[in-house]
N, C-alpha and C positions, 0 to 999 in steps of 0.2 A: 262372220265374213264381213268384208268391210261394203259400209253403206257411204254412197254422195251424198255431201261432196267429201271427200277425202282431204286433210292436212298433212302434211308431212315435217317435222320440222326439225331441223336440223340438232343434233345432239349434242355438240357447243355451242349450243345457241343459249345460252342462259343470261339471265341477269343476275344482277348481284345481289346475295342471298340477304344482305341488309338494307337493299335497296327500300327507302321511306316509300309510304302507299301516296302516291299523287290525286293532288287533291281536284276534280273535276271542275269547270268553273261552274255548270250548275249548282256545286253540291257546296260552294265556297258558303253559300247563306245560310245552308243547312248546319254547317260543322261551326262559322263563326256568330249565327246569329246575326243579327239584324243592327243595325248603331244604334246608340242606344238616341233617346229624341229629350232635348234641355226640355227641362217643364217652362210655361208662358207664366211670368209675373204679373197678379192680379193686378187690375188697373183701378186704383183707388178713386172712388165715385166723387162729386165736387158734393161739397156742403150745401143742403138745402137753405134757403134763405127764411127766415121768419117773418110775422105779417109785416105788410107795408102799414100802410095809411089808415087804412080800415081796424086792422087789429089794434093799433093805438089810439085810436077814435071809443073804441070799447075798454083797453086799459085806462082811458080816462075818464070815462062816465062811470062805469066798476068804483072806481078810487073814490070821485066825488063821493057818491052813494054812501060809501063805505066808509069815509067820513064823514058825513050828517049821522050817519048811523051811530057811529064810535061817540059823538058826540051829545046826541042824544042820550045814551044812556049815561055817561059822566054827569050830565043835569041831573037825571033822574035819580043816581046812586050816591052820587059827590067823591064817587071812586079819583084816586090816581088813575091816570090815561096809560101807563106804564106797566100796571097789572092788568090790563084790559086788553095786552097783544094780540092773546088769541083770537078773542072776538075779535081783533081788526084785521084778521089773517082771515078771517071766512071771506070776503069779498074777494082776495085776492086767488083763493083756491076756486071760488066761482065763475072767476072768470074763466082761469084755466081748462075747468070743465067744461063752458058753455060756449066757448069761441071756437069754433069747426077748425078754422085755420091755423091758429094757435097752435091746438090739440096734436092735427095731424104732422105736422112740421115736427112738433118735439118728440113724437112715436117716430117719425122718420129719421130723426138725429140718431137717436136710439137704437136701432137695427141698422143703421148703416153702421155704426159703431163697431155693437157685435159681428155681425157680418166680415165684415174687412177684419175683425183681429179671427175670427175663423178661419176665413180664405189664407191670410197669410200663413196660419197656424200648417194649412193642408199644403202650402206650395211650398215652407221650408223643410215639411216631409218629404216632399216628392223630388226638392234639389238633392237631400240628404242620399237617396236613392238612386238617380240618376248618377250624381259621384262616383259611387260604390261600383254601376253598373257599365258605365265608360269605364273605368279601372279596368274592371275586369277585358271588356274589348279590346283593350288594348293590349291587355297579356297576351290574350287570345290570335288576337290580328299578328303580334310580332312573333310568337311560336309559329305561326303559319307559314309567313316571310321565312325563318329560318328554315325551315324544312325543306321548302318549296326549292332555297337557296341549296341545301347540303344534299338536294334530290338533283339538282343541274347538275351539281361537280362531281356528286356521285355516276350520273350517267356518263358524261364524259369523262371521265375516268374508263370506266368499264370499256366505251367503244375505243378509246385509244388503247388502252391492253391490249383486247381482241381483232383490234386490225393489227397489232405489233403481230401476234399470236399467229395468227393466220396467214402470214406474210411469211413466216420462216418458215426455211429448209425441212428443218425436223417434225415441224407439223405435216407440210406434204408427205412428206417419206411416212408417216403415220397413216394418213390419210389411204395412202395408195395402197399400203400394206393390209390396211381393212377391209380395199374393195378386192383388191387380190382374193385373201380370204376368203370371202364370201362368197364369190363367184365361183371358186371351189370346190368349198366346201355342201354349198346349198343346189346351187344351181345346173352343176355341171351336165346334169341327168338332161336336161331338155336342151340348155343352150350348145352344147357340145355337138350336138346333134345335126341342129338347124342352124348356128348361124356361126360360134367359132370355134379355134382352136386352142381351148384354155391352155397346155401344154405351152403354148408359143405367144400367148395374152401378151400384149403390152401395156400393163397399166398406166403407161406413164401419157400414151396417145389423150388419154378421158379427161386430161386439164379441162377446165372450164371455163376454158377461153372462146371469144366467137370469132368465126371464120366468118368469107366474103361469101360463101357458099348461099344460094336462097332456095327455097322453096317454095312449091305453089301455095296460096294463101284457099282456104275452101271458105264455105259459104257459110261456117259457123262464126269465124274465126273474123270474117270481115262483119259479120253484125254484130257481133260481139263489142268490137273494136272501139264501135261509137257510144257504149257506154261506157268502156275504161278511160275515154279522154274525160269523161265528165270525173272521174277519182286522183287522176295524176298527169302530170304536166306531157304533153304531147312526145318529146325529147326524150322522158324517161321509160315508152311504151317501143320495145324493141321485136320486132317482128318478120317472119322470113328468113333468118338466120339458125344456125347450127351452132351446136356447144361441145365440141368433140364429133363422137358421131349419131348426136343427140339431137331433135328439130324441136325446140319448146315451142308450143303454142304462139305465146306470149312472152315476154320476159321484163321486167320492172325494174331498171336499174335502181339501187341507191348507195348512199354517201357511206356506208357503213361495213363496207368489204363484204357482202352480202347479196344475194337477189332473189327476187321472187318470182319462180315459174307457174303460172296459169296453166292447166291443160284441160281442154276439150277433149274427152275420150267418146267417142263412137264404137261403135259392135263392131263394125266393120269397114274395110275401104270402097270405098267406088270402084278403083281402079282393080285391085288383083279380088275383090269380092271374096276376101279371106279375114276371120276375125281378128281384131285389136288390140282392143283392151279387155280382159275378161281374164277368171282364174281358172287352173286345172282343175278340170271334175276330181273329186273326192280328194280333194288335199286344200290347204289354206293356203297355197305360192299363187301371187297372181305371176299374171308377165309381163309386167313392168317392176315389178322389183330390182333391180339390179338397175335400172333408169335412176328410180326414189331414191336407192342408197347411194347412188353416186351422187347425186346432187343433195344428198342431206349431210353426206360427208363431205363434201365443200362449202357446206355455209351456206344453201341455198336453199330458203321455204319454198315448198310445192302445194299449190290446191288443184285438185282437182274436182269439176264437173263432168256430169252427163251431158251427153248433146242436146240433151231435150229439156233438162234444165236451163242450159243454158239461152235457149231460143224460145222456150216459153215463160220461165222466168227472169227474164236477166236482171233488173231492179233485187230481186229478191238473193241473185249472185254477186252484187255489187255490193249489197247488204253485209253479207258472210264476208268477203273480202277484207272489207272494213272493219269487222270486227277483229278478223285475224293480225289485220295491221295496226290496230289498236293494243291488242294485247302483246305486240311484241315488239313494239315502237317502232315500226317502218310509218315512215313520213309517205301522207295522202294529202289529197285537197278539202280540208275540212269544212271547207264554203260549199262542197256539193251538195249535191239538193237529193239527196237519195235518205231514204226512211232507214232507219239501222235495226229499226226493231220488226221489219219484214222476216215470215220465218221465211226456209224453203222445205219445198218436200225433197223427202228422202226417197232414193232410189236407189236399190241392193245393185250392186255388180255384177254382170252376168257371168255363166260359165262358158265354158267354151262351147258346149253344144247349144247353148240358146244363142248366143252371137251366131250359130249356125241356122239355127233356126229364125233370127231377125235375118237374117241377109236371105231366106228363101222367101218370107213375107215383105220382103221390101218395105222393111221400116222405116227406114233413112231418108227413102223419095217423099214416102205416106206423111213423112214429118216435113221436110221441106217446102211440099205441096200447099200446106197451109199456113206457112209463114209470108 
């Protein structure tokens, strides 16, 4: 049995079976990843300076030394001064060891050296890398662009057919012939009864065109009201009006030769305190079917709510909405401020003898009471 809120949606309502999967903008960073980021070129460090003043104050005492020394022993030996390099190299390697300043300065030359040809070594891996990885984004980025592209002209495509579609003769005549049909075939048993003369039906009265006709607005329908301007533009929210011999709720006009019916179903009326909306005991026909079909065979999605749904959760009916108008590309105001991921609860449909049974317990008032 069917459970709230109810969908109805129309059976040429399709899209186009090659229709590309559109890509979310949240989900744009997911699918293309992140740009890729240039690596920063190491900033080659300045030359450390060697000793001033003081370090050649010591290469010069070192040196003397170091020839009184060299010379000393040429006395001593009566050597050539030529064979004797090495010994005059010891002073000079002394020094190098014993001068602090010296020392450090040329271990710093030295690691900076290395250093910078490392660093360069790792940043011309990392340009190497980055190349390869921009390349890739950018395949990446322009298959998106197209898609994105052959998903526009794909849609418009689709709804120019479908309003050409729905606009001709031969589809009405289609159209009428189904609800003929059906009212027939399914229904005749209860509506024949109560309310017409299938024998004499004129299908062609149920156009779903709107009349000047209004009707009283009730107290679901007006609080309801001020949550559907926060979803669609004020202009496009049509209300108190008749569709044949039909009073929608609500009604949504859009661009797309399509609309979308809202309804608030209650157990019962105020006024004749006779049930609504509810299905025949022991069979699946509710009664409003012959309503649904007519309007899902003109191209026009139907949601249906509970009343009590609707007045105690209405956030969480504006929620559902949206998602229904998402999955079937009816245009809403995507700047509103309503949570999409709200569930709602489910509420079974009554039968007829419990709408009998709500209108002896005065549900309707017991629920209004504490709104």
């Amino acid at each position: 049995m069917n459970n709230y809120p109810i969908v109805y949606i129309p059976d040429n309502f399709q899209l186009p079976p090659d229709l590309p999967y559109q890509v979310e903008n949240n989900e744009v960073s997911k699918k293309l990843g992140r740009k890729p980021k240039r690596p920063s070129k190491p900033i080659k460090k300045e030359k450390p300076t060697f000793p001033g003043i003081k370090g050649l104050d010591m290469l010069l005492v070192y040196s003397i030394i170091g020839s009184f020394f060299g010379g000393f022993l040429y006395l001593l030996g009566g050597s050539d001064i030529l064979e004797m390099w090495p010994i005059l190299l010891i002073p000079f390697v002394a020094i190098i060891l014993t001068a602090d300043e010296f020392r450090e300065t040329l271990v710093t030359v030295i690691k900076s050296i290395f250093n910078w040809s490392k660093e360069y070594k790792t940043y011309k891996d990392r340009l190497s890398q980055y190349n390869s990885s921009i390349t890739n984004h950018q395949q990446n980025l322009n298959t998106f662009n197209k898609k994105q592209l052959e998903y526009k002209q794909k849609t418009n495509r689709y709804f120019a057919e479908r309003k050409k579609l729905t606009q001709s003769k031969e589809w009405q005549k289609y159209i009428d012939g189904q609800i003929r049909k059906s009212v027939l075939e399914k229904f005749s048993k209860y509506y024949k009864k109560n309310r017409y003369d299938l024998d004499h039906f004129d299908i062609t009265k149920l156009k779903p065109k709107l009349s000047d006709r209004y009707t009283n607005e009730g107290f679901s329908e007006s609080f309801f009201y001020n949550y559907l301007i926060l979803l669609f533009d004020e202009n496009r929210i049509i209300t108190q009006h008749s569709v044949g011999i039909y009073y929608p709720d609500f009604i949504i006009a859009t661009e797309n030769q399509f609309n979308l019916d809202i309804e608030i179903d209650e157990p019962y009326a105020f006024e004749t305190r006779e049930p609504i909306h509810y299905y025949f005991d022991d069979t699946d026909i509710v009664a409003d079917e012959i309503r649904n079909k007519f309007f899902k065979d003109h191209g026009w999605v139907v949601i249906r709510f509970t009343e009590k749904q609707i007045l105690t959760q209405p956030e969480s009916c504006c929620a559902e909405i949206i998602r229904v108008c998402k999955e079937l590309y009816i245009p809403f105001n995507e700047n509103c401020e309503v949570d999409i991921d709200l569930d709602i609860s489910i509420e079974k449909m009554p039968s007829y003898n419990e709408c009998l049974e709500a209108e002896k317990n005065k549900t309707r008032e017991k629920l209004h009471s504490l709104i």
